[in-house]
Backbone as numpy.savetxt, mean C-alpha at the origin, in Angstrom:
# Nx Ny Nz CAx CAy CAz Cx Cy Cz
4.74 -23.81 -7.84 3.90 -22.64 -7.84 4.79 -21.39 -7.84
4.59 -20.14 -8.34 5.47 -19.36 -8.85 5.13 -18.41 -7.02
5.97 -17.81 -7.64 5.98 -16.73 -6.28 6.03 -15.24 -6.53
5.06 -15.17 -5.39 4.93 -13.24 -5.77 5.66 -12.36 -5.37
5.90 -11.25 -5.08 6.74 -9.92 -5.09 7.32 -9.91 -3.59
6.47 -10.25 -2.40 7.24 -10.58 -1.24 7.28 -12.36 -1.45
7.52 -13.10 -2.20 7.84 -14.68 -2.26 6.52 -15.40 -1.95
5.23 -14.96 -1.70 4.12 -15.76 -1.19 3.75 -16.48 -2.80
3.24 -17.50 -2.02 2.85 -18.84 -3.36 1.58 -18.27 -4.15
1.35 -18.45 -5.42 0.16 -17.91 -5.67 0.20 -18.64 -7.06
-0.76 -18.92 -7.32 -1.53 -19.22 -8.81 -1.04 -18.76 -10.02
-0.27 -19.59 -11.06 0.54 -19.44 -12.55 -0.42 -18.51 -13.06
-1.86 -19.22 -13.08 -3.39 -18.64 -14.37 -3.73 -17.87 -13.95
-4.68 -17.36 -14.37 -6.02 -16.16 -14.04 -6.48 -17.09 -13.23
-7.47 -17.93 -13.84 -8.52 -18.65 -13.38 -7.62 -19.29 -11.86
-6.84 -20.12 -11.50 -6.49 -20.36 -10.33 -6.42 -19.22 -9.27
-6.08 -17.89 -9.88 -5.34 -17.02 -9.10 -7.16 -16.07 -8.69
-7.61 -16.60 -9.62 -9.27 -15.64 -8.86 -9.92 -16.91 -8.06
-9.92 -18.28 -8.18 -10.31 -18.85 -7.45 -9.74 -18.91 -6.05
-8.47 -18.37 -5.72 -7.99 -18.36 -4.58 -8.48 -17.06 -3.90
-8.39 -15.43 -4.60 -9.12 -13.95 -4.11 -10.73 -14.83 -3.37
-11.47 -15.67 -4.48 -12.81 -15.97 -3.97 -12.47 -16.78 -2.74
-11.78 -17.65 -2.63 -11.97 -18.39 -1.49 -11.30 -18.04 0.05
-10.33 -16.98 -0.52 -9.90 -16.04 0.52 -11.02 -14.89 0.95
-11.90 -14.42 0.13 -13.11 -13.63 0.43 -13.96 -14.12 1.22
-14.66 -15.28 1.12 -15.56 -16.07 1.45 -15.10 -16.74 2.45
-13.75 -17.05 3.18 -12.78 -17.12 4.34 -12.84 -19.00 3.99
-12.75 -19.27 3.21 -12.61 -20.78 3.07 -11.05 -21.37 2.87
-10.29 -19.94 1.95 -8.61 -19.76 2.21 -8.30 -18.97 2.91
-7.12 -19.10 3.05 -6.26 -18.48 4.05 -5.64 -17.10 2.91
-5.17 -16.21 3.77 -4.24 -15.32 2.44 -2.87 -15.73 3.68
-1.74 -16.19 2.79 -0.54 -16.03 3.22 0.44 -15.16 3.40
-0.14 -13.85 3.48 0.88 -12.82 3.39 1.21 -12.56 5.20
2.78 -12.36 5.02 3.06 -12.42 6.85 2.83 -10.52 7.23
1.97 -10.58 7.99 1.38 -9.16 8.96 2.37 -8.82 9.25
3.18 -9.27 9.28 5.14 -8.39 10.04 5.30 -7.45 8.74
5.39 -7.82 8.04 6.24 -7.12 6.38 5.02 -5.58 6.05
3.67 -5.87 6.41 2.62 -5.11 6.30 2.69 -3.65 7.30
3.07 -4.24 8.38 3.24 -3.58 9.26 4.48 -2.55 10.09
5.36 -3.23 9.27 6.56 -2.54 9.35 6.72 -1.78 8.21
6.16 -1.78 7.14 5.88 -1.01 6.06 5.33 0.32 6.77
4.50 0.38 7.29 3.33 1.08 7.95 3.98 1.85 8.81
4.91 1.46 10.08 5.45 2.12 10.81 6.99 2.92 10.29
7.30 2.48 9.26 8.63 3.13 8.17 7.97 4.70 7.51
6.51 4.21 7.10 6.11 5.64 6.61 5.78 6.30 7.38
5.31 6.14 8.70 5.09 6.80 9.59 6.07 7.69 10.39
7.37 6.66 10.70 8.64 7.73 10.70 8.56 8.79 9.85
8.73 8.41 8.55 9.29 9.13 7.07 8.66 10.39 7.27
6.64 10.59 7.13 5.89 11.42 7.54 6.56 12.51 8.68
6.39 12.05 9.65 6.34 12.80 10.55 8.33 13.61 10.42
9.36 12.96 10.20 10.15 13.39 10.09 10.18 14.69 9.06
9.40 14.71 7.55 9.33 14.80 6.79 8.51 16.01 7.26
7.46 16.61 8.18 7.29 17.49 9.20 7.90 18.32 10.08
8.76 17.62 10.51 9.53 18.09 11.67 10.64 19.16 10.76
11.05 18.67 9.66 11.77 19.39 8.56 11.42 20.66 8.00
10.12 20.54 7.39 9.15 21.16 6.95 9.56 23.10 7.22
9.38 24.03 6.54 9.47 25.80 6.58 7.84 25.34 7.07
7.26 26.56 7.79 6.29 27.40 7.67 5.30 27.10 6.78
6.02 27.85 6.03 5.31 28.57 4.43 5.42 26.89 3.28
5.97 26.30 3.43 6.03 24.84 2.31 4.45 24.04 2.40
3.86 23.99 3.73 2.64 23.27 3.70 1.32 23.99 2.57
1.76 25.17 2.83 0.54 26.02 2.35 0.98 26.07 0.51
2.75 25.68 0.22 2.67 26.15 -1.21 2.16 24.20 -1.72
2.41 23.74 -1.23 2.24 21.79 -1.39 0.79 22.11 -1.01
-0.41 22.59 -0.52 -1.49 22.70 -0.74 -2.10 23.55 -1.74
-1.50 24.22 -2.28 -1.57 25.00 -3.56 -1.60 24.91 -4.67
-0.64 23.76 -4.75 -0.31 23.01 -6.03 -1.69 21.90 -6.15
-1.40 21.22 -4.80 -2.36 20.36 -4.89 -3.60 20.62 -5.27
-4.20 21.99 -5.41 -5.41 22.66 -5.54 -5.44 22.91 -6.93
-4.77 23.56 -7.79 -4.46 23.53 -8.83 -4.28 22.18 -9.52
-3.67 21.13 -9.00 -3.50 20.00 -10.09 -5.08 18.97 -9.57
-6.08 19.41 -9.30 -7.26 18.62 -8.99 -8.44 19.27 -10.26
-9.01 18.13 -10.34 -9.83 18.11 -12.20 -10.85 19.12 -11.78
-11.08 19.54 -12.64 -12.43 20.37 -12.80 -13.02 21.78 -11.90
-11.29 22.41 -11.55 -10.96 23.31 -10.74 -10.39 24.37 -11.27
């Protein structure tokens, strides 16, 4: 069985690889992905963030909300 992007086993086909989403939905499979790798993901951006704050001028939040206002559709 081939392996996915963090190494978890998963389905060559389509068709195998949606019969496993369904039976992981419906809780009849398991999903094998390990909650450590998820979660330490989680607490890495959370450093990053807040450091990424602590850095931060004044005046940068308000021009990064500015832009952001401008690059949103139908504005």
């Amino acid at each position: 069985m081939p392996k996915g992007r963090h190494e978890e086993k998963r389905p060559a086909d389509a068709i195998g690889l949606a019969l496993l989403v369904g039976k992981i939905s419906t809780g009849e499979g398991e999903d094998e992905r390990d909650e450590k790798l998820s979660s330490a993901a989680a607490e890495m951006g959370r450093k990053g963030g807040q450091k990424r704050a602590e850095n931060m001028t004044p005046e940068r939040p308000a021009v990064i909300a500015k832009k952001a206002a401008k690059t949103r559709p139908g504005r």
